[in-house]
C-alpha positions as CSV (number, residue, x, y, z in Angstrom):
1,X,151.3,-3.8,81.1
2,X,148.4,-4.8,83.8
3,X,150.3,-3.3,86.5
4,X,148.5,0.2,86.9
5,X,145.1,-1.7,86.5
6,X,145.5,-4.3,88.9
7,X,146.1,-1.3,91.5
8,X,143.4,0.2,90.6
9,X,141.0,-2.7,91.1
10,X,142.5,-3.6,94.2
11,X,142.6,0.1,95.7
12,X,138.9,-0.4,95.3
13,X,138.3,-3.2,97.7
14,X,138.4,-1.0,100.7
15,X,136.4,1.2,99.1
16,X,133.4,-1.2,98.3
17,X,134.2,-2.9,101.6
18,X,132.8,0.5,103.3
19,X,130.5,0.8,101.3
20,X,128.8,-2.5,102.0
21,X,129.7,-1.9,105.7
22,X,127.7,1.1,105.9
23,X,125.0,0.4,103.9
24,X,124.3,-2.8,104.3
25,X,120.1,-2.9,103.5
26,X,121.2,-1.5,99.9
27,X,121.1,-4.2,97.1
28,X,123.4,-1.3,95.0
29,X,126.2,-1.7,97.9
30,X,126.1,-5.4,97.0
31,X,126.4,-4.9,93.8
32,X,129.4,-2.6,93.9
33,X,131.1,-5.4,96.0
34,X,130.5,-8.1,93.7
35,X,131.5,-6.0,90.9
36,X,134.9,-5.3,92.6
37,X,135.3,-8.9,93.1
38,X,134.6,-9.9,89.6
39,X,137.0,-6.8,88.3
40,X,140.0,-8.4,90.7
41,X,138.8,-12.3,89.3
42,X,139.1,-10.8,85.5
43,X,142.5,-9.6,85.8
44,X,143.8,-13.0,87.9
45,X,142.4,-14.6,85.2
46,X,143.9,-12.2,82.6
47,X,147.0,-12.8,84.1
48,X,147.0,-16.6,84.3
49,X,146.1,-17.1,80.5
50,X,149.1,-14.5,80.1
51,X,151.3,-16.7,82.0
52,X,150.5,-19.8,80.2
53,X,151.3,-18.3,77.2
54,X,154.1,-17.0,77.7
55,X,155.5,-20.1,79.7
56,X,154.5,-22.3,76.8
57,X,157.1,-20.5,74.5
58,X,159.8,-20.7,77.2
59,X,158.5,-24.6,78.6
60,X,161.0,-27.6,78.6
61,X,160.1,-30.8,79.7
62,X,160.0,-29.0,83.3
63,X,157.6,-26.9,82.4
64,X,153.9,-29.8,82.5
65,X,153.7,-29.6,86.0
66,X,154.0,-25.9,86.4
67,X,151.1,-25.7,83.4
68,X,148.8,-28.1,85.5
69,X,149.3,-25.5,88.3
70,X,148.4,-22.6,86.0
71,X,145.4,-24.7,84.9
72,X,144.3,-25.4,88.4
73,X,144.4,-21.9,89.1
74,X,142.3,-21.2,86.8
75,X,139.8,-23.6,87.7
76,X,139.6,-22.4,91.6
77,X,139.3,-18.3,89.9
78,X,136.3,-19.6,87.7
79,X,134.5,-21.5,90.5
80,X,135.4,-18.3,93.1
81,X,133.6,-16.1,90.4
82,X,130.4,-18.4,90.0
83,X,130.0,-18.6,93.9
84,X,130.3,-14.8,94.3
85,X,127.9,-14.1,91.7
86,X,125.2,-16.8,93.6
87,X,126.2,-15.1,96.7
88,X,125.3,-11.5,95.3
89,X,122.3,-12.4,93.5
90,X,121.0,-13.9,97.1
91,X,120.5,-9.9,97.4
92,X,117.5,-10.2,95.5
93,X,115.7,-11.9,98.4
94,X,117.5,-10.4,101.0
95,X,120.9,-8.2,101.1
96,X,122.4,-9.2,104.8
97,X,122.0,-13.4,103.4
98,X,124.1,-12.2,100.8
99,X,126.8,-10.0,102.6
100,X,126.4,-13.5,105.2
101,X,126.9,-15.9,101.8
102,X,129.6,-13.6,100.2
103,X,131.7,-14.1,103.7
104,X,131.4,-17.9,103.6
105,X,132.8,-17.4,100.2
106,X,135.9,-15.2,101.2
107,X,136.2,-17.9,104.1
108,X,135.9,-21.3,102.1
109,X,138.7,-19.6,100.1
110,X,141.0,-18.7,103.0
111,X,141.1,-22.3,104.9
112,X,139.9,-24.6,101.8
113,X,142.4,-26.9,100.9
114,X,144.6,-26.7,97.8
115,X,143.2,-28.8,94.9
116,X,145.7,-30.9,93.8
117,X,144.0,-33.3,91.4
118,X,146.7,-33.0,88.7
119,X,149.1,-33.4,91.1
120,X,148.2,-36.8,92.3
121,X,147.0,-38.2,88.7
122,X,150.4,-37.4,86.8
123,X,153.1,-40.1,86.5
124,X,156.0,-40.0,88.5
125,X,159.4,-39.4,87.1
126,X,161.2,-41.7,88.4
């Protein structure tokens, strides 16, 4: 049961959020962020491979599009965590770039586009 963990992860975002609010110049604020991020990215992901798992042993013939979903989720939660991580370590050169590259992150992720390349490259049924 993930339940209790995932609310603890996530009760922490407003805590790190403050943190890196009010100390801003400290690469350890940064850090705590990122590490917050990456907690809430494991269990997403934790949950997905879960989800396939368990929809595999209930899947009919129904069930190949709603796998290429689960698949591309997966996908867009590895390539959040790999930009966050570039967008912390940018705290080694300079910590406001990387609260400034950590927000283009967070924003590419609100108003990017869903990626639906398995949608458009399997066969219609009809």
């Amino acid at each position: 049961m993930d339940s209790p963990g995932v609310l603890v992860r996530g009760d922490a975002a407003p805590v790190s959020a403050a943190l890196l609010a009010n100390f801003h110049g400290v690469r350890l604020a940064v850090g705590a962020y990122w590490l917050n991020i990456l907690l809430l990215g494991l269990g997403l992901e934790w949950s997905s491979r879960y989800g396939r798992r368990a929809f595999l042993a209930k899947a009919g013939a129904e069930g190949g599009a709603a796998l290429a979903r689960l698949a591309t989720f997966g996908r867009r939660i590895l390539l959040a965590q790999v930009l966050y991580a570039l967008a912390a370590l940018i705290c080694l050169l300079n910590t406001v770039a990387s609260i400034i590259a950590l927000a283009v992150v967070q924003l590419y992720f609100i108003v990017s586009p869903r990626l639906t390349r398995q949608a458009r490259s399997s066969p219609s049924g009809g």
